[in-house]
Backbone as JSON, one array per atom type, in Angstrom:
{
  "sequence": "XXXXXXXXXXXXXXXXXXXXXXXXXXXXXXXXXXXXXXXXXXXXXXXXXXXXXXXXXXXXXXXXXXXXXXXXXXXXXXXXXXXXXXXXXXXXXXXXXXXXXXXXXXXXXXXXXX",
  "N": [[193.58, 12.83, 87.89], [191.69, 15.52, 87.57], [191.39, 18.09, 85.33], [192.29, 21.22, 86.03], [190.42, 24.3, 86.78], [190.33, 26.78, 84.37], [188.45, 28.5, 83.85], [187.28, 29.91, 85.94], [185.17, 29.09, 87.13], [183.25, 29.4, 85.53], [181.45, 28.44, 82.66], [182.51, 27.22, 79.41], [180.96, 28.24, 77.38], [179.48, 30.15, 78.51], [181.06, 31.88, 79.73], [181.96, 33.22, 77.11], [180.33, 35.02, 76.17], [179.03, 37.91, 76.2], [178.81, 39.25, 79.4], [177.18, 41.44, 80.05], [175.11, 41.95, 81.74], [174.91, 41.26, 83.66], [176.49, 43.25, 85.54], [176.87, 46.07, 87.65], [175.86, 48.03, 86.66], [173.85, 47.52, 84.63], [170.78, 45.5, 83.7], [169.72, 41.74, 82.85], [170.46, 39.87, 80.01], [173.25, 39.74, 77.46], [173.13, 38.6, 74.01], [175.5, 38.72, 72.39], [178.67, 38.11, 72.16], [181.53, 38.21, 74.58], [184.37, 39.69, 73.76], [185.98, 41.84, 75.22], [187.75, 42.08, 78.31], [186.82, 43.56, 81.18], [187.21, 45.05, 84.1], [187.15, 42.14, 85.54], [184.92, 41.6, 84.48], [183.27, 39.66, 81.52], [183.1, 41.6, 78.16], [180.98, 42.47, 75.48], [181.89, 44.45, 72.56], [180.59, 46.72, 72.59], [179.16, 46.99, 74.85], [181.13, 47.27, 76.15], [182.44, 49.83, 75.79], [180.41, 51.2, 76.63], [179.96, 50.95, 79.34], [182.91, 52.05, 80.34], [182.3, 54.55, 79.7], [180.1, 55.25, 81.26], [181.36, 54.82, 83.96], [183.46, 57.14, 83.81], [181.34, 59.27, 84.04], [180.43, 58.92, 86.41], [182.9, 59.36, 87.53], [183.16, 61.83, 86.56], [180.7, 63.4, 87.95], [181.53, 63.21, 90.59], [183.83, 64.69, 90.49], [182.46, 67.02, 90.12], [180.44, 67.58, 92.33], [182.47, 67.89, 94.47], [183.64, 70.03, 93.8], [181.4, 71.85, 94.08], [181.04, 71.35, 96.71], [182.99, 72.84, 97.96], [183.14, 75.5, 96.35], [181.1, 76.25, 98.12], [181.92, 76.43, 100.48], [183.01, 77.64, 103.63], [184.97, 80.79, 103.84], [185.39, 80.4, 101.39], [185.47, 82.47, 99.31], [187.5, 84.46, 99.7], [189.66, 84.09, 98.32], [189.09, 85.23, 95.83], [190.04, 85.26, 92.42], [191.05, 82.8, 92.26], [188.25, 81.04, 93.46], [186.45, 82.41, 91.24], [188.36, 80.78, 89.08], [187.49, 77.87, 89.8], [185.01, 78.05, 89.76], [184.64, 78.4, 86.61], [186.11, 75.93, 85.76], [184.13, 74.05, 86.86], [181.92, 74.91, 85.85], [182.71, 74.15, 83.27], [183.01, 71.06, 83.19], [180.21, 70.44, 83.98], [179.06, 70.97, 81.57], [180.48, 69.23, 79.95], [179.17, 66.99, 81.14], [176.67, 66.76, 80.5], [177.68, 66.47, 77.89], [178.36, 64.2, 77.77], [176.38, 63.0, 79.08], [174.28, 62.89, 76.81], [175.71, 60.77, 74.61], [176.34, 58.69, 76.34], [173.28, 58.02, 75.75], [172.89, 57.93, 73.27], [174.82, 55.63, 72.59], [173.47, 53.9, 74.39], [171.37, 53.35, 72.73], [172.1, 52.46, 70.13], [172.76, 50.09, 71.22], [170.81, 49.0, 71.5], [169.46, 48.73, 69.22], [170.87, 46.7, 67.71]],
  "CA": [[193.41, 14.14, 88.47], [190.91, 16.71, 86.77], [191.85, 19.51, 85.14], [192.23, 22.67, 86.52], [189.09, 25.05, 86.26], [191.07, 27.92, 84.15], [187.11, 29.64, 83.68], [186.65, 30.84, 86.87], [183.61, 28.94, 87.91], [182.36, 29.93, 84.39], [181.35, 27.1, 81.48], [183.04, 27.95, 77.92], [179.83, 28.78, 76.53], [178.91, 31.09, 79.07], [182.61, 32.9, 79.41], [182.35, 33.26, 75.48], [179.13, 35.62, 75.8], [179.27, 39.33, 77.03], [178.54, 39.22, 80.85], [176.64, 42.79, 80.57], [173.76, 41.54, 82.41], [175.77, 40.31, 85.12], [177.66, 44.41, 85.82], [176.58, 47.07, 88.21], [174.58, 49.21, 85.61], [172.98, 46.9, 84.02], [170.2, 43.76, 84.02], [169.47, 41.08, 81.27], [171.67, 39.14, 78.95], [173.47, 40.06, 75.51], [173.7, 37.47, 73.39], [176.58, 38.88, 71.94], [180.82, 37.22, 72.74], [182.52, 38.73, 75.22], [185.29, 40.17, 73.68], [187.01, 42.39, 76.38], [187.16, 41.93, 80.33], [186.52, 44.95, 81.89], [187.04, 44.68, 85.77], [186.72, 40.92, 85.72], [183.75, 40.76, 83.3], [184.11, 39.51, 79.93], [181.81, 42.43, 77.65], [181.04, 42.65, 74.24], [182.83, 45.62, 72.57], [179.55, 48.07, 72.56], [178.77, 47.59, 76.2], [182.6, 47.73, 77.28], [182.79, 51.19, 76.04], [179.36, 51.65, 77.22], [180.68, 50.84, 80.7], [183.53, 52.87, 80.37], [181.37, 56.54, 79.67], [179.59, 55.66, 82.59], [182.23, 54.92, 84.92], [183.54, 58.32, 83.37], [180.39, 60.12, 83.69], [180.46, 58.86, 87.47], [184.15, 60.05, 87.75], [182.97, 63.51, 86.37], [179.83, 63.62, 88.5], [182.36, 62.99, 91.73], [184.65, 65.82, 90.52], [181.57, 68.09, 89.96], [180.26, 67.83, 93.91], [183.68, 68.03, 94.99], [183.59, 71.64, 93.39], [180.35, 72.44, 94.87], [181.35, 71.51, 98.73], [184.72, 73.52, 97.92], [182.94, 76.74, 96.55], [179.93, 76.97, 99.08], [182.89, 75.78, 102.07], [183.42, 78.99, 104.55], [185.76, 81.63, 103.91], [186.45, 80.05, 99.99], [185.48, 84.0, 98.43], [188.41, 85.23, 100.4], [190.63, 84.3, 97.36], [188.27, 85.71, 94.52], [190.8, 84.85, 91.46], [190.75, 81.01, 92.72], [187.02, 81.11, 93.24], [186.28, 82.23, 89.73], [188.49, 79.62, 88.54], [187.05, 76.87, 89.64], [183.7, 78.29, 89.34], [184.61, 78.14, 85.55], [186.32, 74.74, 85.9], [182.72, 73.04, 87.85], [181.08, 74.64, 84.68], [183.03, 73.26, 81.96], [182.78, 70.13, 83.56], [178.35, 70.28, 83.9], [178.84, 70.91, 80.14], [180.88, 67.8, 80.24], [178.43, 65.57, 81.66], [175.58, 66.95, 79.82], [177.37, 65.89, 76.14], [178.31, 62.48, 78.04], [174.69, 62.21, 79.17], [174.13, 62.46, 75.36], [176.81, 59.98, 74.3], [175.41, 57.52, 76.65], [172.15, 57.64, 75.64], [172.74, 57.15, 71.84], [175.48, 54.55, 72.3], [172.9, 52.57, 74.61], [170.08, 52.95, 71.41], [172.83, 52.12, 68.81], [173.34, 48.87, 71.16], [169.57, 48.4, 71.68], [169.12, 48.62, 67.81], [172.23, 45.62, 67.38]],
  "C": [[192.67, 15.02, 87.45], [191.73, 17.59, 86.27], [191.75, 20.84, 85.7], [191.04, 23.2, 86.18], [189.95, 26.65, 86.0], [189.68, 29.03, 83.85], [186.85, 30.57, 84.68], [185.47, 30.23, 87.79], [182.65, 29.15, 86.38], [182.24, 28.77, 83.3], [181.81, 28.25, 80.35], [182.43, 28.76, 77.33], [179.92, 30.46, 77.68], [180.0, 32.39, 78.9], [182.34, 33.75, 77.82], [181.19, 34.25, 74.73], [179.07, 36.31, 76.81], [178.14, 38.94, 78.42], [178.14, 40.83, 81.24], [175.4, 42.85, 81.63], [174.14, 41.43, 84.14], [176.53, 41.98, 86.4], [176.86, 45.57, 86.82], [175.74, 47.87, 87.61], [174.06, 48.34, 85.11], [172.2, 45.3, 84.36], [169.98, 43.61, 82.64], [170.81, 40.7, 80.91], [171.75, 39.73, 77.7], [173.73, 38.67, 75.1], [175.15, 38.09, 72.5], [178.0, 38.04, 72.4], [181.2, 38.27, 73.45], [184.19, 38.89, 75.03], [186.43, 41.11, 74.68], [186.61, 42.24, 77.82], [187.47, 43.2, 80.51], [186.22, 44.47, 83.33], [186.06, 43.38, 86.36], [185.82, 40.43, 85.11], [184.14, 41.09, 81.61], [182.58, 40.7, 79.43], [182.15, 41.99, 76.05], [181.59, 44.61, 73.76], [182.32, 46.63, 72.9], [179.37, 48.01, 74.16], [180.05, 47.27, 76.62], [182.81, 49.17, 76.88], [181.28, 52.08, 76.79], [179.55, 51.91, 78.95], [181.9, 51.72, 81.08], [183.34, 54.34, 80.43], [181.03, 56.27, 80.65], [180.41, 55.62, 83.93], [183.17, 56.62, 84.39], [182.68, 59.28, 83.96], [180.48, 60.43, 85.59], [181.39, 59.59, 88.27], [183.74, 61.89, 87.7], [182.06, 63.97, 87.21], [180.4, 64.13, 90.12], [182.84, 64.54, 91.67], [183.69, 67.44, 91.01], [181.04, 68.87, 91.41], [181.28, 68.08, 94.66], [184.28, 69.85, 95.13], [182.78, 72.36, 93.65], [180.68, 72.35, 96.14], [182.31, 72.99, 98.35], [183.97, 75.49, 97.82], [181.58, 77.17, 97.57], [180.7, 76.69, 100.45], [182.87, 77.87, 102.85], [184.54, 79.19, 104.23], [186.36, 80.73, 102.52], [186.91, 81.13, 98.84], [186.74, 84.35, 98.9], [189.48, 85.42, 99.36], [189.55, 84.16, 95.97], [189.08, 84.91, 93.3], [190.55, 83.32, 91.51], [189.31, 80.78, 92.56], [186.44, 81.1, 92.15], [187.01, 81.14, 88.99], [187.9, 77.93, 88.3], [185.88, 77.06, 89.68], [183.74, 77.85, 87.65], [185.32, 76.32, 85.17], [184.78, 74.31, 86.41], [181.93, 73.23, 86.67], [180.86, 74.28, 82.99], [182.62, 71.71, 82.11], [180.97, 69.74, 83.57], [178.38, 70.08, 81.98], [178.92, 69.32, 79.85], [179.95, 66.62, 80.57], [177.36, 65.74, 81.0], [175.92, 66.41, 78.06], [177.91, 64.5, 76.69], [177.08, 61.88, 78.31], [174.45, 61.79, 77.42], [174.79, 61.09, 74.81], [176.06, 58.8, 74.59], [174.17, 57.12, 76.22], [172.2, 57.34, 74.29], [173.59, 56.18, 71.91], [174.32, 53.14, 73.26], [171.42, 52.42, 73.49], [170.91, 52.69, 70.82], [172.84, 50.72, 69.65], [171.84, 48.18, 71.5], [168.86, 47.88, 69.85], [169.68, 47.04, 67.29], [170.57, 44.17, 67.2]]
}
């Protein structure tokens, strides 16, 4: 009787080498090891946190439109106090995505440099 296939469908080698190529944001291969799985794919450490800001960034982007329907919705001025709040909440948050845009973009040159 064979052995079990505990890879997945995946050869040793392949498993054993970050699967960034393979992920929703990104094309191409790292030659790097796939040190952590991140939602079923094995990454290397730089593009698993790389993957992580952007699923972040996505999260914050979500929140951001969520706060735009809400304050252009009918009859949302009616409670002024509230209004200004999350007017100032929607624009902490733009800040927010503007020093994660940053972030991302030097952590994917620090992993283009590697």
């Amino acid at each position: 009787m064979p052995p079990a296939d505990t890879n997945h469908g995946h050869t040793a080698d392949r498993q054993d080498r970050c699967e960034f190529g393979k992920t929703l944001f990104a094309s191409g291969d790292c030659p790097r090891p796939g040190d952590v799985q991140l939602d079923g794919s094995f990454l290397c450490v730089p593009h698993a946190k790389l993957m992580r800001l952007e699923v972040q960034q996505s999260t914050l982007l979500d929140k951001v439109f969520e706060m735009d329907k809400w304050l252009d919705g009918p009859g949302t001025r009616a409670n002024q106090s509230r209004w200004w709040r999350v007017l100032r909440q929607r624009d902490e948050a733009v800040e927010r995505l503007r020093f994660n845009r940053t972030l991302l973009e030097a952590h994917e040159e620090a992993i283009q440099q590697r």
